[in-house]
TORFI-325372 format. One record per atom (N, C-alpha, C): residue number from 1; x, y, z. Coordinates in pm, 1 decimal. Layout:
<atom><seq>NUM</seq><x>X</x><y>Y</y><z>Z</z></atom>
...
end
This chain:
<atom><seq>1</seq><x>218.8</x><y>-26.1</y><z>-869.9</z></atom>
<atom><seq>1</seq><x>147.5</x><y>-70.7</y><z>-753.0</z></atom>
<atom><seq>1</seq><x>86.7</x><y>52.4</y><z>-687.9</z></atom>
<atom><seq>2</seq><x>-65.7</x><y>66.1</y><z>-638.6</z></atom>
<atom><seq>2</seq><x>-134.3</x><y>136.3</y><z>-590.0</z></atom>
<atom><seq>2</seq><x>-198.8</x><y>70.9</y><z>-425.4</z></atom>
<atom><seq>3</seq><x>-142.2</x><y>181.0</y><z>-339.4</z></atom>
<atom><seq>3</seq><x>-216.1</x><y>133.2</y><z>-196.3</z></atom>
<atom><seq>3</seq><x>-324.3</x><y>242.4</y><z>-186.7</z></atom>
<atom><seq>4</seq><x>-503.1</x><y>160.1</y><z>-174.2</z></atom>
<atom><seq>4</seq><x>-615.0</x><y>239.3</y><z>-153.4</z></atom>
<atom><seq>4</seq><x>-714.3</x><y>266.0</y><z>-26.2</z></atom>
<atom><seq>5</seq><x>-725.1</x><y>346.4</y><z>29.6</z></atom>
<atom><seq>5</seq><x>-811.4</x><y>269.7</y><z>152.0</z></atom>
<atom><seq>5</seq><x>-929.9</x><y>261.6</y><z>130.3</z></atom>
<atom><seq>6</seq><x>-962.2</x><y>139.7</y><z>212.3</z></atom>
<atom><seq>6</seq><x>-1081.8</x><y>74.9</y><z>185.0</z></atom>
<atom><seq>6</seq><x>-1222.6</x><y>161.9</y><z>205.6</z></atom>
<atom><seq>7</seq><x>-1234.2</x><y>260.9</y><z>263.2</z></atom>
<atom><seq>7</seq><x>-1304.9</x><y>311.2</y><z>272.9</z></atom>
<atom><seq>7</seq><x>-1326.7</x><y>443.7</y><z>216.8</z></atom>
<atom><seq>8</seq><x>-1263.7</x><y>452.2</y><z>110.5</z></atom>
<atom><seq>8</seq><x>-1267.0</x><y>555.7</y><z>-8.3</z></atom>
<atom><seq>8</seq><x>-1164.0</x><y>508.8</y><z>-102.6</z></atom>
<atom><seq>9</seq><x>-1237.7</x><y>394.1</y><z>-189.1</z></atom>
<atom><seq>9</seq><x>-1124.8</x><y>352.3</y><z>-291.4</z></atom>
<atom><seq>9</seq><x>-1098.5</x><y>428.5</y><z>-398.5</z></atom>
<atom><seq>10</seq><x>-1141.3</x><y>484.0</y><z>-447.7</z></atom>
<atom><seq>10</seq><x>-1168.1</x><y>614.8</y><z>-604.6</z></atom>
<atom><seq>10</seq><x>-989.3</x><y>645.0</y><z>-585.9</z></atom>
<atom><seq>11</seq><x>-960.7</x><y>668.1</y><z>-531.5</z></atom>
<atom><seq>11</seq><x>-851.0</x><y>749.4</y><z>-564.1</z></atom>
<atom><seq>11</seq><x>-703.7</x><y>666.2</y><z>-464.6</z></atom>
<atom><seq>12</seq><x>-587.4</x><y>625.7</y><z>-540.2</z></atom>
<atom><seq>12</seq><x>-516.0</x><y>580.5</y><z>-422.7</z></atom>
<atom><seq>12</seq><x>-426.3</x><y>663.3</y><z>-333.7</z></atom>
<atom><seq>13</seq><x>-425.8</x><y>618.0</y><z>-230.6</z></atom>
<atom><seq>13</seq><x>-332.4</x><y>743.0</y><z>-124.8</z></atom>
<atom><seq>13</seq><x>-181.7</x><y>749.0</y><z>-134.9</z></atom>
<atom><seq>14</seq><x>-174.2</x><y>618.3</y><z>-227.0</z></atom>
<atom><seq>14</seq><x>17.0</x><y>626.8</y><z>-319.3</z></atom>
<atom><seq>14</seq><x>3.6</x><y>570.6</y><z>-383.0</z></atom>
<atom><seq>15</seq><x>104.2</x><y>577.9</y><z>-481.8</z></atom>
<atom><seq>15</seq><x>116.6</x><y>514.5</y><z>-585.4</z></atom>
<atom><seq>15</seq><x>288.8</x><y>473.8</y><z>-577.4</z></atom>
<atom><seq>16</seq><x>335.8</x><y>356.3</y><z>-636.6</z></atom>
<atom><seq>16</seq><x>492.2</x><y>313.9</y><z>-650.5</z></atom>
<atom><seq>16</seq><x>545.1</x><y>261.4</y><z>-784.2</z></atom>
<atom><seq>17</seq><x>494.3</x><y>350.7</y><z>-830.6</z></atom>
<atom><seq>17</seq><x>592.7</x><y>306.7</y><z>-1008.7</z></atom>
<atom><seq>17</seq><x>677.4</x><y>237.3</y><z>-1018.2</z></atom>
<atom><seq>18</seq><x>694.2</x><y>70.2</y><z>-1103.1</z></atom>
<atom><seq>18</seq><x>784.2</x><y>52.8</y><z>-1130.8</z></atom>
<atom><seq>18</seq><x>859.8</x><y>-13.8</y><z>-1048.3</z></atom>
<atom><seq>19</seq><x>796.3</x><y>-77.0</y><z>-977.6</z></atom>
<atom><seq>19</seq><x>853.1</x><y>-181.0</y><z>-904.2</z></atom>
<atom><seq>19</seq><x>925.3</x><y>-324.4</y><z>-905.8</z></atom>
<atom><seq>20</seq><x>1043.7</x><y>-298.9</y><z>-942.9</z></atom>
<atom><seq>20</seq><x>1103.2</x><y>-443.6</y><z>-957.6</z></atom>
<atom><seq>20</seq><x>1121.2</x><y>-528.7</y><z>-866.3</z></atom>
<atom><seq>21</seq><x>1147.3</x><y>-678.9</y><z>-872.0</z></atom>
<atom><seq>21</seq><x>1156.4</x><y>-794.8</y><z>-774.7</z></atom>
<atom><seq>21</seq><x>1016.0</x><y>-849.8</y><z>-692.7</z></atom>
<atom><seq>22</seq><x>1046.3</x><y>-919.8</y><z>-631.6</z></atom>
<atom><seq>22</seq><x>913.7</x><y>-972.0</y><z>-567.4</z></atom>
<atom><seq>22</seq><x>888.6</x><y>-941.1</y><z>-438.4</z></atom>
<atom><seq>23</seq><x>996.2</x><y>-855.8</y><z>-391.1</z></atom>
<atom><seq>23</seq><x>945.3</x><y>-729.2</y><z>-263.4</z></atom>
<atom><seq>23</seq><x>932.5</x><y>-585.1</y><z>-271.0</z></atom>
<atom><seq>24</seq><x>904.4</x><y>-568.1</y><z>-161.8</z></atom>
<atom><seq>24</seq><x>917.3</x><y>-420.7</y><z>-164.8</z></atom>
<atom><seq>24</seq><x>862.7</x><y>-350.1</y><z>51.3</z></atom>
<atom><seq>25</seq><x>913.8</x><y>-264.3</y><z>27.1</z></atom>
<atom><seq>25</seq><x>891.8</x><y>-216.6</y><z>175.3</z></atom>
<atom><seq>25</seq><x>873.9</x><y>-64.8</y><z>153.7</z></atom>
<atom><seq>26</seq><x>761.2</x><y>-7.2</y><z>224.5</z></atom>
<atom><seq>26</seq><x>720.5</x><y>109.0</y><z>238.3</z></atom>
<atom><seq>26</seq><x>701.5</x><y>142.9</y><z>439.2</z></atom>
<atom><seq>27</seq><x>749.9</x><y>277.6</y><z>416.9</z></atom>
<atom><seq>27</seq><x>751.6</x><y>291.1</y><z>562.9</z></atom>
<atom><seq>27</seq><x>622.6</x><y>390.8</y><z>578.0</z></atom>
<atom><seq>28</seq><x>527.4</x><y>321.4</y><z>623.1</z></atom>
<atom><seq>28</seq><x>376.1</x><y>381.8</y><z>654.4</z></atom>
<atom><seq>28</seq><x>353.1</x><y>516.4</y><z>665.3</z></atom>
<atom><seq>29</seq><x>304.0</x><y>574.5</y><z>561.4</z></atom>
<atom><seq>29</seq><x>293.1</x><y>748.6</y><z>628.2</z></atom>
<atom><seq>29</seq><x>166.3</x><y>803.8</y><z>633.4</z></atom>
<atom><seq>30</seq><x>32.5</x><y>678.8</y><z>655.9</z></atom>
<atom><seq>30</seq><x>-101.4</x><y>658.1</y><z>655.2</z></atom>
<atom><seq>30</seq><x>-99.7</x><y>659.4</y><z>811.7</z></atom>
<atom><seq>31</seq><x>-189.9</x><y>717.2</y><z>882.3</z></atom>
<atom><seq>31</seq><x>-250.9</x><y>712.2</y><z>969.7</z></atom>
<atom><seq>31</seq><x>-333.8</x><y>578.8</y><z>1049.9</z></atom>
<atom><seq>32</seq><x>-323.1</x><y>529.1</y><z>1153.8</z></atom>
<atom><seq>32</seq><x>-362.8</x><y>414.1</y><z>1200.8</z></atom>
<atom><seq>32</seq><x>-547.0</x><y>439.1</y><z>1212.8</z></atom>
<atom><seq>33</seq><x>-628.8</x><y>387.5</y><z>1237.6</z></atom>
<atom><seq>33</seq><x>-650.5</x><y>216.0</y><z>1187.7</z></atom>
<atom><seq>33</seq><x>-682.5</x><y>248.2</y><z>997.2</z></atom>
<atom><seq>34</seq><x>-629.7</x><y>290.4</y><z>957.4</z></atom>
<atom><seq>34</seq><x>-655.5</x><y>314.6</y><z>787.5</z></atom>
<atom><seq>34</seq><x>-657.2</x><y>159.5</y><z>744.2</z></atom>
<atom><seq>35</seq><x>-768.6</x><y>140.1</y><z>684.6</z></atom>
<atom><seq>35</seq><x>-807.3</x><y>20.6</y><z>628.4</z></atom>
<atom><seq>35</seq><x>-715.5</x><y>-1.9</y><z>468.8</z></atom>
<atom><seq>36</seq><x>-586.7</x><y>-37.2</y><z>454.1</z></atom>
<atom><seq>36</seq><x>-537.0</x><y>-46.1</y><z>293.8</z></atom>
<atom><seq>36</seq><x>-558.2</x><y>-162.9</y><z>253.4</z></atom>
<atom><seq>37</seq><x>-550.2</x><y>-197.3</y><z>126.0</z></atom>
<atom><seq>37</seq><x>-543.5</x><y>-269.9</y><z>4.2</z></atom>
<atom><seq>37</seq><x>-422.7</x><y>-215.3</y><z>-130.8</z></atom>
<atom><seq>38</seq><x>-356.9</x><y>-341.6</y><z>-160.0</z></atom>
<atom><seq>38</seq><x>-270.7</x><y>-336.1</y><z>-243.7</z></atom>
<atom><seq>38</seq><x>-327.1</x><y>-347.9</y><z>-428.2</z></atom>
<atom><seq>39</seq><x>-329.3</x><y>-262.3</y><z>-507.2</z></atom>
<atom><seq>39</seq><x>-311.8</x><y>-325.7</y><z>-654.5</z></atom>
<atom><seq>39</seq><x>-216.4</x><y>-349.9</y><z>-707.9</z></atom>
<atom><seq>40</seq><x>-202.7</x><y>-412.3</y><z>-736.5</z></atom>
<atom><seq>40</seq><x>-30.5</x><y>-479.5</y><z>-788.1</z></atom>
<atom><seq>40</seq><x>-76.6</x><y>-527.9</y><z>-986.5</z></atom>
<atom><seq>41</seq><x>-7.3</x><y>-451.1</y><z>-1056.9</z></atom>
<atom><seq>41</seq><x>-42.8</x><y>-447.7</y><z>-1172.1</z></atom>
<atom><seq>41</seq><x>111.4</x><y>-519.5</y><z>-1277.5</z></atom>
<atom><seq>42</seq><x>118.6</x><y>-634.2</y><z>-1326.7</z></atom>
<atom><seq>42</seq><x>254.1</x><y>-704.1</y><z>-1431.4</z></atom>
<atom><seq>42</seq><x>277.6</x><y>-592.7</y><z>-1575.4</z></atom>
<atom><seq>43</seq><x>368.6</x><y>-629.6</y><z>-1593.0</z></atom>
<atom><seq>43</seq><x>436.1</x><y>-584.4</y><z>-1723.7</z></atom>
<atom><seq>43</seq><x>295.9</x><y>-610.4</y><z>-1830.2</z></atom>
<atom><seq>44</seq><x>254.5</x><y>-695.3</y><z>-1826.9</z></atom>
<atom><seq>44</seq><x>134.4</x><y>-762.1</y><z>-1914.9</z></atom>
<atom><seq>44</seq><x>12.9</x><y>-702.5</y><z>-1880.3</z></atom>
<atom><seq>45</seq><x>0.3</x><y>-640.0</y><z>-1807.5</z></atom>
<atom><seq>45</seq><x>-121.3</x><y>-555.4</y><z>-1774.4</z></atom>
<atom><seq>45</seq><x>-240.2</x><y>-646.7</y><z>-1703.1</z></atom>
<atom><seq>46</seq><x>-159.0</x><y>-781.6</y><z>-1613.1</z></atom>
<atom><seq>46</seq><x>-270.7</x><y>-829.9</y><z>-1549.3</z></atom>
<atom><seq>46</seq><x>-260.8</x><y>-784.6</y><z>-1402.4</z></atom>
<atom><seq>47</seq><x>-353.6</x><y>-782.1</y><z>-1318.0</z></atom>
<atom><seq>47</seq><x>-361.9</x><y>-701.6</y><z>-1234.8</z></atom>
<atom><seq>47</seq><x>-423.8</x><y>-805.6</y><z>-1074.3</z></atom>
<atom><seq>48</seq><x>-349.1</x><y>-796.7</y><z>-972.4</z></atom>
<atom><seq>48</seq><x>-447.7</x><y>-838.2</y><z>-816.4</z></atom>
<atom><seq>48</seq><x>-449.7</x><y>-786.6</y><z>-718.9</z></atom>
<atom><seq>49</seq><x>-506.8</x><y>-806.7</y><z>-648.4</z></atom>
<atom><seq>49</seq><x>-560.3</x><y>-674.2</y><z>-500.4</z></atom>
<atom><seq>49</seq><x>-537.3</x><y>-781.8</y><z>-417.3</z></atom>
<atom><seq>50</seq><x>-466.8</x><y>-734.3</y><z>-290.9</z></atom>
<atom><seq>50</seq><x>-466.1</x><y>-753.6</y><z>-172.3</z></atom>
<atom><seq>50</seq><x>-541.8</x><y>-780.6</y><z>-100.9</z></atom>
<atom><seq>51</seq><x>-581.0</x><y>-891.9</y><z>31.5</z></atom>
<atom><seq>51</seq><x>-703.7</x><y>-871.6</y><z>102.8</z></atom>
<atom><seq>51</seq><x>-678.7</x><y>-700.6</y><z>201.9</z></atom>
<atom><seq>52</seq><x>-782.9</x><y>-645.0</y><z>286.8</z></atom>
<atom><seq>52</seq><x>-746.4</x><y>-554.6</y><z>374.6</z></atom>
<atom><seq>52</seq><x>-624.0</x><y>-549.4</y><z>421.6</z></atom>
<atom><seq>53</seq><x>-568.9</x><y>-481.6</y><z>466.6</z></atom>
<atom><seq>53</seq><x>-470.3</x><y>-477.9</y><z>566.3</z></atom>
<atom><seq>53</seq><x>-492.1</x><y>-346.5</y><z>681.2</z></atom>
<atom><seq>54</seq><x>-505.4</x><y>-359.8</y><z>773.5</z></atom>
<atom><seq>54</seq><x>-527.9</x><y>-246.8</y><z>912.4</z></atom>
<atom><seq>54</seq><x>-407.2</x><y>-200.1</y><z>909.2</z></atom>
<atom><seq>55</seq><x>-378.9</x><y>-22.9</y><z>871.9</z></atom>
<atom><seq>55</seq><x>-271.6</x><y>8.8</y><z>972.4</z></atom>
<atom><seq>55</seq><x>-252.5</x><y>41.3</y><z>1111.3</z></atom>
<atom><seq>56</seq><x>-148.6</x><y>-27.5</y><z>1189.5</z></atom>
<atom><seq>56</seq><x>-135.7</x><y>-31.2</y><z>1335.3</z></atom>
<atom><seq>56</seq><x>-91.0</x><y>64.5</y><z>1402.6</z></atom>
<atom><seq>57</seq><x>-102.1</x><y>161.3</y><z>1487.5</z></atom>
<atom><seq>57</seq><x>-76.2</x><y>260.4</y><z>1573.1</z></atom>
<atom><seq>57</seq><x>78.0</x><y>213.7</y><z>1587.4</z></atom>
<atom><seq>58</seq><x>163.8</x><y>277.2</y><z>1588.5</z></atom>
<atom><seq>58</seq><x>337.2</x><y>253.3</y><z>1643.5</z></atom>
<atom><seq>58</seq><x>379.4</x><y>360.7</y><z>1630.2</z></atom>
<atom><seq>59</seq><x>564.6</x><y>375.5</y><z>1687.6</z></atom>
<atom><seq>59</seq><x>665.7</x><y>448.9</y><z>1706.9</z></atom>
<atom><seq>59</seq><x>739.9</x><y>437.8</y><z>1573.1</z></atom>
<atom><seq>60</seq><x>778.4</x><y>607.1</y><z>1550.5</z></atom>
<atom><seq>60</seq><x>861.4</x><y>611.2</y><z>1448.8</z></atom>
<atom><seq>60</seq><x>1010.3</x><y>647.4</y><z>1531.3</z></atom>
<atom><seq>61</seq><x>1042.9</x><y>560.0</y><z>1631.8</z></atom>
<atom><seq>61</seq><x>1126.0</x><y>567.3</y><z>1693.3</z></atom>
<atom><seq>61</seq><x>1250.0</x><y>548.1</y><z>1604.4</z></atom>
<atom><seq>62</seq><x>1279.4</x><y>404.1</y><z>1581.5</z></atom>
<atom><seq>62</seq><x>1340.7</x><y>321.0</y><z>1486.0</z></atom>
<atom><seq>62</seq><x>1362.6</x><y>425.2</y><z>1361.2</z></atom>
<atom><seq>63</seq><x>1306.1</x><y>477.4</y><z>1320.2</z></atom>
<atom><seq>63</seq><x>1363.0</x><y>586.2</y><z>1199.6</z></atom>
<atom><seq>63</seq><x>1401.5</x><y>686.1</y><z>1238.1</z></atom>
<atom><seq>64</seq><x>1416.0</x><y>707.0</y><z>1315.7</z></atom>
<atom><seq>64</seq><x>1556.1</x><y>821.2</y><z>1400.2</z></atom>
<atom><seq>64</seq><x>1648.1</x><y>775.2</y><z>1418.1</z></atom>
end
C-alpha cells in the first residue's frame, strides 16, 4: 500500500509493505491540508485508489 499526494502523485510520500488483514492505522506524519490518496495493491497484483482524503490540522497530544 502506497499513500500519494494529490498534488504531486509521481512519487509516494510512504509506502507500507505487506500489509495483512483488512485494517490498518497510520499515525499521520504529513503535514495538514496535504491532499492523500491510498493505492492498495492484492497478492494477485490487482490494484484500487482511494478517493482524496484532506489531512486535518490536530494535536499530537494523545501520543505523549
Amino acid at each position: 500500500m502506497c499513500a500519494f499526494d494529490n498534488n504531486n502523485p509521481g512519487t509516494p510520500l510512504r509506502t507500507f509493505p505487506g500489509q495483512p488483514g483488512t485494517a490498518f492505522t497510520w499515525f499521520v506524519d504529513v503535514p495538514a491540508p496535504t491532499s492523500v490518496d491510498f493505492l492498495v495493491q492484492d497478492a494477485n497484483g490487482e490494484a484500487a485508489q482511494t478517493a482524496a482524503i484532506t489531512v486535518q490540522p490536530g494535536s499530537s497530544d494523545c501520543l505523549n
